[in-house]
N, C-alpha and C positions, 0 to 999 in steps of 0.2 A: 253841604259838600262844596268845595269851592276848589275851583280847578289852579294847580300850581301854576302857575305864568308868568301901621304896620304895627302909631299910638297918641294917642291925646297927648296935648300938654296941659291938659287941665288939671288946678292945680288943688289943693285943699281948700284954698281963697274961694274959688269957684264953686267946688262941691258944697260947704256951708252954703251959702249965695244962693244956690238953688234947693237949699232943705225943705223949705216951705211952699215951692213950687212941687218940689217930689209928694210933697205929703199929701197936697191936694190932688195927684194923677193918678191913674193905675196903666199897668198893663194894655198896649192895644190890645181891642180884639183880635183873637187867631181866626185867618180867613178860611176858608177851604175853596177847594176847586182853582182852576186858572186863570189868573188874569193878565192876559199879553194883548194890549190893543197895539202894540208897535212889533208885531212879529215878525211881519215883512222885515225893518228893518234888525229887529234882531236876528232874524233866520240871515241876514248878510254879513252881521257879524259873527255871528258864530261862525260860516265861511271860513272868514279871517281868523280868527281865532284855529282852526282847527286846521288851517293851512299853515298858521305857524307852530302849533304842534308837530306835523307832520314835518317840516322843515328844521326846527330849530330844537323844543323841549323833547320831543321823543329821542330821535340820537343823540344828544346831549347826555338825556337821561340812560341811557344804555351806554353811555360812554363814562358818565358817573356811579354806575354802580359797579364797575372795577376797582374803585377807590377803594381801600381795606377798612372792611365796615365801623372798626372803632372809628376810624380818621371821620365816615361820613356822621356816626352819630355825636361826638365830639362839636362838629358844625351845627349838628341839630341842638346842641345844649347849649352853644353861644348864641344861636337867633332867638332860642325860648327864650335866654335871661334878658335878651335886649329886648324884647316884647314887651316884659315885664313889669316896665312905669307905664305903658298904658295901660296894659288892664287893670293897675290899681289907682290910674286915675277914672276910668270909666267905671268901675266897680263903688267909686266914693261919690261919681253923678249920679248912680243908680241906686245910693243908700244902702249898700250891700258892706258895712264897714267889717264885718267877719272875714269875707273875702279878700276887700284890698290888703287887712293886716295879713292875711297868709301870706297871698303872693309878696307883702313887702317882707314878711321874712324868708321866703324860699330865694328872695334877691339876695338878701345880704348874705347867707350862707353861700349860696352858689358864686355868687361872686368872691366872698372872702375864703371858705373853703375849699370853692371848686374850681380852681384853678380861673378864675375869672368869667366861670361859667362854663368852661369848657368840660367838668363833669356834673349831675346831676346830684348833688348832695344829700339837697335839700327834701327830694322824693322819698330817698330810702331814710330819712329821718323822719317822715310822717305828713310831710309840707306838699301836696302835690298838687300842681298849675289851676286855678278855675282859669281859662280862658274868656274873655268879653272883645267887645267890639262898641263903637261907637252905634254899630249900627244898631246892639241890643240896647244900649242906653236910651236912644230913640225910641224903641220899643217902652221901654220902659217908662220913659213921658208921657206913654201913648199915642204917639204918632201911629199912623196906618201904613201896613205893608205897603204899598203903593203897588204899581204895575209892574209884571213881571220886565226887566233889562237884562240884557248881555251886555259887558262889559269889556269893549277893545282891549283885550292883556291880559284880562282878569277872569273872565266867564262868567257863567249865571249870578244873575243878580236880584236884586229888586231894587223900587226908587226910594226905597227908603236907606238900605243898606250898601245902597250907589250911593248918597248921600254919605253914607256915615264910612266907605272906605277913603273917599275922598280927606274926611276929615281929619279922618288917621293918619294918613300922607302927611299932609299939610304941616299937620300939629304937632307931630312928632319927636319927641323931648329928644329922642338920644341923635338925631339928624341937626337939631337945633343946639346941643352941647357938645358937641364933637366937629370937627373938620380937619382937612387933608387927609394923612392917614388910616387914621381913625375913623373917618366918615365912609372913605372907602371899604374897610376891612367891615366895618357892621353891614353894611349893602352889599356885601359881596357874602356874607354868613345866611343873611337874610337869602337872597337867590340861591346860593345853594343848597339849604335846606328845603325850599320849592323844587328846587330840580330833584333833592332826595324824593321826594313824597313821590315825585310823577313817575322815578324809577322802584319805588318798595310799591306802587298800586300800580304798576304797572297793567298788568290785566284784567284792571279793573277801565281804568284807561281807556286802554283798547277797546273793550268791549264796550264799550261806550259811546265813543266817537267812530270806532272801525267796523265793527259786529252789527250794532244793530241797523232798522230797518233807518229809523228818522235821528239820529243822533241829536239833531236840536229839541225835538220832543223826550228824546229822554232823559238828558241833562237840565233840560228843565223842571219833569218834577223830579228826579233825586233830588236837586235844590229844593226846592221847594219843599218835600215831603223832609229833608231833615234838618234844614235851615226852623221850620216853625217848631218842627220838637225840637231842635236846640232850646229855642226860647223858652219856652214851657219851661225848661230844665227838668225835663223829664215827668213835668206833668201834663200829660198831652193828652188824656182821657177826663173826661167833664165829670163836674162833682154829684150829678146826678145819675151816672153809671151810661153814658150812651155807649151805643153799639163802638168798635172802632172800628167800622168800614163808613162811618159817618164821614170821616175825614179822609176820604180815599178819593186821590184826584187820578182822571183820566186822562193819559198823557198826551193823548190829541185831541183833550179839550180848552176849545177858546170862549172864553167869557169876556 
């Protein structure tokens, strides 16, 4: 779960280059329990974090969801389609070539059908988003979760997928084939669709950051606890049948 507050440029060239690296890695191991040796300092950012929530993304966000909901999901299908060349370059790091050929075809439809992305086409034809991140392709190398981080802008993190948002910044095909206009109007789809999420979960939000007792304790494992079964992709129960409260962290536990 990743609090609202982007894609590779890597390219085919790249993804080949590393086949024989992928073939020899697997999977990191999936951790359990908590690991925050920098909590101090992440308990100060989440502070910040969650004072500019309360200043900036929350009435934004309630001032965004009087926009007439086609207008805001329309926004939401233009930042999905410009996602899009990264998770199928990160899906071609991670040898998942079923995946990146979907998503390359749920682009081309959505962009040549749907109005440049602005409606979903390509879903109700059978084609629907895998989403990735650099930071699962990382995973995927086998690198290690690393220690849990809060993210100034971003929120809960870890250092591995601190790592791999970063990268996605940076590398970012449609930031690096676009400019003036064009570069503003996709960074402006992009944050608005984040201001969408933080007004449709709204209460979830809330109670999150305002409800409960530690807020930094609980945002931390929601991360946690669905950020690793994301990775899994939904296999997050061991092939030997273990309990699943094996994998149950306490949310004011530090390791």
């Amino acid at each position: 779960m990743r609090f609202p507050f982007l894609f590779t440029r890597h390219g085919v060239a790249l993804a080949l280059t590393t086949s024989a690296f992928l073939a020899g890695c697997g999977p990191a191991a999936q951790p359990s329990g908590v690991n925050d040796p920098l909590e101090p300092m992440n308990r100060g950012i989440h502070s910040v974090n969650k004072g500019l929530d309360s200043v900036l993304l929350r009435p934004g966000a309630k001032a965004y969801g009087f926009v007439p909901e086609p207008v805001r999901q329309g926004v939401n299908n233009v930042a999905d389609t410009l996602d899009l060349p990264g998770d199928m370059a990160n899906h071609l790091l991670q040898g998942r070539i079923g995946e990146a050929t979907t998503n390359f075809l749920r682009f081309g439809v959505n962009v040549v059908f749907g109005l440049g992305g602005v409606m979903d086409v390509a879903t109700a034809a059978g084609m629907p988003r895998d989403s990735t991140d650099f930071g699962e392709t990382l995973h995927v190398w086998g690198i290690g979760e690393g220690p849990y981080v809060e993210m100034p802008g971003f929120g809960p993190s870890t250092a591995r997928d601190a790592v791999g948002t970063v990268v996605d910044l940076v590398m970012n095909p449609v930031s690096r084939a676009t400019s003036g206009d064009a570069a503003t109007a996709a960074t402006a789809a992009k944050l608005l669709a984040r201001l969408n999420d933080r007004a449709r979960y709204s209460n979830t939000f809330d109670s999150i950051l305002y409800d409960s007792a530690d807020s930094y304790a609980q945002a931390r494992l929601l991360y946690l606890q669905s950020r690793r079964f994301e990775l899994t992709r939904g296999g997050a129960a061991s092939a030997d049948g273990a309990a699943e409260d094996e994998g149950f962290i306490d949310p004011y536990e530090d390791q």
